[in-house]
N, C-alpha and C positions, 0 to 999 in steps of 0.2 A: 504494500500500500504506500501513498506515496500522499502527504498532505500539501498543499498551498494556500500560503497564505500573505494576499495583497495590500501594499497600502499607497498613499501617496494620492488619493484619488480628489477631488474638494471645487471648489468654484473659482474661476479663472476668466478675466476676461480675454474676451480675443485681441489677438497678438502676443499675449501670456504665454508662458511656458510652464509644464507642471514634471515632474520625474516620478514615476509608477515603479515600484519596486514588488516581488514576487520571491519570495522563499520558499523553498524546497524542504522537506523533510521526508525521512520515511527509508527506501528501498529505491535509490536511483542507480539506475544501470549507467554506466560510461558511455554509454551511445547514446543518444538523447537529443530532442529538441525541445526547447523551451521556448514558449509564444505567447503572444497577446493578442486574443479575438475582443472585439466591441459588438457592444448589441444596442440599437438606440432603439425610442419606441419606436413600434409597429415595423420594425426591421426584422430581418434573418439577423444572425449572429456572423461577423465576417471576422476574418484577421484580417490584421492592423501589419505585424512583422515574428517575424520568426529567427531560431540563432541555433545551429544545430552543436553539437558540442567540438565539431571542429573549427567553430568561428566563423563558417558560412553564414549570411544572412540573406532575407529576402523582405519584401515590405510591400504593400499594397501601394498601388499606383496612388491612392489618394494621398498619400501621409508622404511619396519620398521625397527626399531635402527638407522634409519638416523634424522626424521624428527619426530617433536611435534608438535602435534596440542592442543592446549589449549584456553578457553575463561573466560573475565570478564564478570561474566554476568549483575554487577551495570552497565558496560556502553556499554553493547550488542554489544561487541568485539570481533574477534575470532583473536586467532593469532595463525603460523607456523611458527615453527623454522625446519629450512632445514642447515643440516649440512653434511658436506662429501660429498657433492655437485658433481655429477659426469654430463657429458655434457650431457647425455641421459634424465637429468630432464628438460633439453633447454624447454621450451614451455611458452603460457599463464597461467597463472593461475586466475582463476575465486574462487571466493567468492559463498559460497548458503548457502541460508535459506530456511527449509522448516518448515509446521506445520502439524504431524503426524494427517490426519485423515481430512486434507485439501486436494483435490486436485488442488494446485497451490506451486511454489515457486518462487526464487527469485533469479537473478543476477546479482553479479557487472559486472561493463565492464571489466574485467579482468586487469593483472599487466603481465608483460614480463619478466622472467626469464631467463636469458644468460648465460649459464655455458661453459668456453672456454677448452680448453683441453692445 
C-alpha cells in the first residue's frame, strides 16, 4: 500500500504562483511515476504533468512554461511549481503514483486550487 498525502493547495490570484507538494509513504517500488491530475467542476479528471523516476517528465499542453513538476526521490516527494496562475487552472489537484507494469495506482485526497481573476 502506498499513502499520499498533498499540500500547498489555497487561493491565488492570477498571475500568482503556488508550489503543490505530494508525499509518498508506504511500499514504493524504484520504478515509478509520480503525477498530478486536476479535476475542476463538471470536468473529467486530467493530468497536469508527470516525472517518472528516471527524471523524464511530460506536462499537459495547457500548463507548459507555466508549471514544474519535479521530485526528491531520498524522501519520495513530488513537487509543482505552478506559476502564471491563470483562473482556468481553478480545480482539485490530486497526487498519483503508479508502478509501470503494475496494474494498480494510487491517490491522495486531493488539494484545492483557487485562482481568482
Amino acid at each position: 500500500q502506498v499513502q499520499l498525502v498533498e499540500s500547498g493547495g489555497g487561493l491565488v490570484q492570477a498571475g500568482g504562483s503556488l508550489r503543490l507538494s505530494c508525499a509518498a509513504s508506504g511500499t514504493i517500488l524504484s520504478i515509478n511515476v509520480m503525477g498530478w491530475y486536476r479535476q475542476a467542476p463538471g470536468k473529467q479528471r486530467e493530468l497536469v504533468a508527470a516525472v517518472r523516476s528516471g527524471g523524464s517528465t511530460n506536462y499537459a499542453d495547457s500548463v507548459k512554461g507555466r508549471f514544474t513538476i519535479s521530485r526528491d526521490n531520498a524522501k519520495s516527494t513530488v513537487f509543482l511549481q505552478m506559476n502564471s496562475l491563470k483562473p482556468e487552472d481553478t480545480a482539485v489537484y490530486y497526487c498519483n503514483v503508479r508502478f509501470p507494469g503494475y496494474a494498480v495506482d494510487y491517490w491522495g485526497k486531493g488539494t484545492l486550487v483557487t485562482v481568482s481573476s
